[in-house]
C-alpha positions in Angstrom: 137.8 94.1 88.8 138.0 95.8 92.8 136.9 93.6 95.2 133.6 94.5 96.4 131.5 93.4 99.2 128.3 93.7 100.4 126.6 95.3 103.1 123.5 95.8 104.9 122.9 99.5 104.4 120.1 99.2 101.4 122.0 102.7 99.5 121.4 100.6 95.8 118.2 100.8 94.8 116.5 99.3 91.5 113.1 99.0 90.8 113.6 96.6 87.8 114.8 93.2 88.3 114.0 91.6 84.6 113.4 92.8 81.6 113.0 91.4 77.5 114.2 92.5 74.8 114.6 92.0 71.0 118.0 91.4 69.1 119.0 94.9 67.6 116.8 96.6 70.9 118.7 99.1 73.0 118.2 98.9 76.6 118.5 101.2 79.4 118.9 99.7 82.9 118.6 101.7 86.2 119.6 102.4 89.5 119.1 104.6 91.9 120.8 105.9 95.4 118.5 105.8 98.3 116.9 109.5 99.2 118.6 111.3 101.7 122.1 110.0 99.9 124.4 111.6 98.0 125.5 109.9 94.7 128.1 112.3 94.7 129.5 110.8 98.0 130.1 107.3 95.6 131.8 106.1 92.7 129.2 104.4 91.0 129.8 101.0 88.5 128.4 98.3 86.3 129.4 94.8 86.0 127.9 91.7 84.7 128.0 88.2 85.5 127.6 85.9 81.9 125.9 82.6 84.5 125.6 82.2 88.5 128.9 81.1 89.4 131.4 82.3 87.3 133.1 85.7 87.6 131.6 88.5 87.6 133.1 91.5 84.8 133.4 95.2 85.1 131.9 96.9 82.2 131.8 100.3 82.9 132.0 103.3 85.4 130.3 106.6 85.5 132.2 109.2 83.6 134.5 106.3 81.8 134.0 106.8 77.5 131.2 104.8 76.2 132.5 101.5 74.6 131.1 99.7 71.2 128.2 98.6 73.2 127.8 100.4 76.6 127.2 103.6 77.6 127.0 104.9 81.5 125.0 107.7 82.1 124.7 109.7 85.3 122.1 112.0 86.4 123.1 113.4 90.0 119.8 115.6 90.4 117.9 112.6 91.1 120.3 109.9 92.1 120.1 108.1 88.8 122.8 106.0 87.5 122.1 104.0 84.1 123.6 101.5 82.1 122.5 101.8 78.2 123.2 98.6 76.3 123.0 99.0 72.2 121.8 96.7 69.8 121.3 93.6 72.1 122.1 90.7 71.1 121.8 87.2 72.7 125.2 87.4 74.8 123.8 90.0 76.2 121.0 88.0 78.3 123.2 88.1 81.9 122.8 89.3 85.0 123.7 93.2 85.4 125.0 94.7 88.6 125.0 98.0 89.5 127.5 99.0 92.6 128.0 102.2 94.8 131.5 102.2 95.6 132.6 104.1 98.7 135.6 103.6 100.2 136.4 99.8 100.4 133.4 99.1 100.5 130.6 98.7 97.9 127.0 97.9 97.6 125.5 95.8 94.8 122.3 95.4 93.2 121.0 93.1 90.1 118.9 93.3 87.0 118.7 90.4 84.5 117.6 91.0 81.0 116.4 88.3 78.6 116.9 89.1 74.4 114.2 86.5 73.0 
């Protein structure tokens, strides 16, 4: 994984910060760049973090292939950048971050989703 860090320039934005789902469910998280910036200025990624404290994992990047399980999709007319997630399943239930990367640095926001 880059190194990332964070700053105070709010250009991440998610309106979503948890969600539930069913085993078998696929689920679509979201972010957003702030109005008045362009996405296209930024790499944008998604990484996950399995519990609070231990690393945190890159899982994907926009434009990379989708995998098994994740697929990145990104919509430059309005500044969307999503992460879908197919058939959930209870590893799945961790903490997703969505990053801006721009030069060194990188600004990060979270979404946690729960399968029940």
């Amino acid at each position: 994984m880059a190194p990332y860090c964070q700053t105070s320039a709010h250009i991440v934005l998610q309106s979503t910060r948890f969600m539930s789902a069913l085993p078998g469910d696929e689920v679509t998280l979201d972010c957003s760049i702030a109005a008045g910036v362009s996405m296209s200025s930024y790499t944008m990624y998604w990484y996950k973090q399995d519990h609070y404290g231990e690393p945190i994992q890159f899982i994907i990047k926009e434009y990379d292939k989708p995998t098994q399980n994740y697929e990145a999709i990104l919509n430059t007319n309005d500044n969307r950048f999503s992460l879908k997630v197919s058939k959930v399943t209870a590893q799945d239930s961790v903490t997703y971050y969505c990053a801006a990367g721009h030069s060194e640095a990188r600004t990060v926001h979270t979404l946690t989703i729960s399968v029940i």
